[in-house]
N, C-alpha and C positions, 0 to 999 in steps of 0.2 A: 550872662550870656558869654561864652567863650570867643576863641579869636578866631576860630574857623566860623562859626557862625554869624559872628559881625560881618566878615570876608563875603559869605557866600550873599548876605543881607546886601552889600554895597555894589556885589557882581551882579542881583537881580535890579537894583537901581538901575542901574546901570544898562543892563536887558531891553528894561520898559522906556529907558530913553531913549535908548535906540529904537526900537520897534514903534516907538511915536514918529519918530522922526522918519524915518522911510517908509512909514504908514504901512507895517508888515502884521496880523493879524497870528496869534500866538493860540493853538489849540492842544492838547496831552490827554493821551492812553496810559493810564499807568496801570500798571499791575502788582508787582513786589515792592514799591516804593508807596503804595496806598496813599497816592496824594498829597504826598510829602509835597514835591516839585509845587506842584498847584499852592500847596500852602503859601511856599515861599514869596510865591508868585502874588497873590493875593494878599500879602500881608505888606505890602506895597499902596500905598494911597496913590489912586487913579488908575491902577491895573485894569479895573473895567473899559481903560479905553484901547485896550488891545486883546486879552485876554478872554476869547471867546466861550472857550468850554474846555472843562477839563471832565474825565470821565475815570471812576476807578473801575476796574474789569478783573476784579484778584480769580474769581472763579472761570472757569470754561464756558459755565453758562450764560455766565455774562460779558464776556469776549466773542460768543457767537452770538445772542443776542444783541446787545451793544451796538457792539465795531462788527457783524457781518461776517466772523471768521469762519468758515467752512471746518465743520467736524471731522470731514476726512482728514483736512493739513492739520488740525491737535491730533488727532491720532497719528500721522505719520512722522511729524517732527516734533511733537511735545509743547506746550505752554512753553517753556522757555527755549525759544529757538529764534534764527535770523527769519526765517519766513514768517511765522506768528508777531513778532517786532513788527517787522517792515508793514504787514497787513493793519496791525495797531494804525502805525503812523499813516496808513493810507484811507484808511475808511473812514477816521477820526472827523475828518473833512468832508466827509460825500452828500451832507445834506446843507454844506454853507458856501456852495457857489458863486454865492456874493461879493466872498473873501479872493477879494483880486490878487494880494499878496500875503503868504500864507508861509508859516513854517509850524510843522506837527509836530511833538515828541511823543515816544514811545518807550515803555521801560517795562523787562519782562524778565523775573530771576530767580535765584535759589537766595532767599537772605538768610536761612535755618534757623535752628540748628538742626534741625526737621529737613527732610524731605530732600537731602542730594540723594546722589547715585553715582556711582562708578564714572558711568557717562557723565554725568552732568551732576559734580559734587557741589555741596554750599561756596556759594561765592558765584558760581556761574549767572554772566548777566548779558540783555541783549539791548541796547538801545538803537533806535530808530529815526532818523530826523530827517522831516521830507519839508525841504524849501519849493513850494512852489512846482513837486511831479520831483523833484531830484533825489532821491534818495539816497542818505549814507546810511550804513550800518557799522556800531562797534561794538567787537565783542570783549569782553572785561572779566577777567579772573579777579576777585578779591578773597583773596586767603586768610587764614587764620585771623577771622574779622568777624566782633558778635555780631549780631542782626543788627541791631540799633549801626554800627557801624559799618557798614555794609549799606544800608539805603541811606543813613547820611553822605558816604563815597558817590552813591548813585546820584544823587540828587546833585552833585557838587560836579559830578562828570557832566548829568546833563544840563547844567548851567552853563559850564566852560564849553562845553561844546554849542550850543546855541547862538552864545557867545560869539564868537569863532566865525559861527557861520554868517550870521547878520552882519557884522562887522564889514565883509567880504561880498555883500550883496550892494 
């Protein structure tokens, strides 16, 4: 195992200790990242006590099935965009109203080497993270980066940003 991988193993440690402790409820949309995030998350002994659902949505069909996304906003702003993110992280939640304290993530991008475009080349990425109704969105260029590296960057963003946020609540 390498040393960004031990790092990102000790930041999710670290995740689920806090999210115990301010008894915050952890849910993820992913898409380009196929679960990576969830892996990590899970590969964690007693993740199950926060760690509600994680859901992969890589196709369209299963982002509006899924998470609810309305076919008009894929059509009008594409699969990887801040509105289809932000909807990830918002719907991910609509059926665990239980979950008193709650933070979503969301991950939605081009990892290639397939499938950029002018507009929206490989690397382009959107994550989502909704604490509790508050939503951030960040957008993230990762360049001249193979796939495999590219949703390792993603999963390690949206660690530290999770991170970040909890800490703060």
């Amino acid at each position: 195992m390498d040393i960004e991988s031990k790092l990102l193993i000790y930041q999710t440690k670290e995740l689920l200790e806090i999210l115990i402790k301010k008894k915050i409820y952890l849910f993820s949309a992913e898409s380009f990242t196929g679960g990576l995030f969830s892996s990590y998350v899970t590969s964690i002994s007693g993740s199950s006590k926060r760690f509600i659902l994680g859901i992969v949505s890589y196709s369209n069909n299963s982002k509006k099935q899924l998470l609810d996304i309305p076919e008009i906003t894929l059509k009008k702003y594409g699969s990887v965009s801040e509105e289809v993110s932000i909807l990830m992280a918002k719907n991910i939640i609509k059926n665990y109203s239980k979950a008193e304290n709650f933070i979503s993530v969301s991950s939605t991008g081009v990892a290639g080497p397939d499938g950029g475009s002018d507009f929206k080349p490989i690397g382009t990425s959107y994550f989502s993270f909704n604490l509790n109704g508050n939503i951030k969105t960040i957008k993230k260029m990762f360049n001249n980066l193979s796939r495999t590296e590219i949703r390792n960057k993603s999963v390690e963003l949206m660690i530290k940003e999770v991170l970040k946020i909890i800490k703060k609540f």
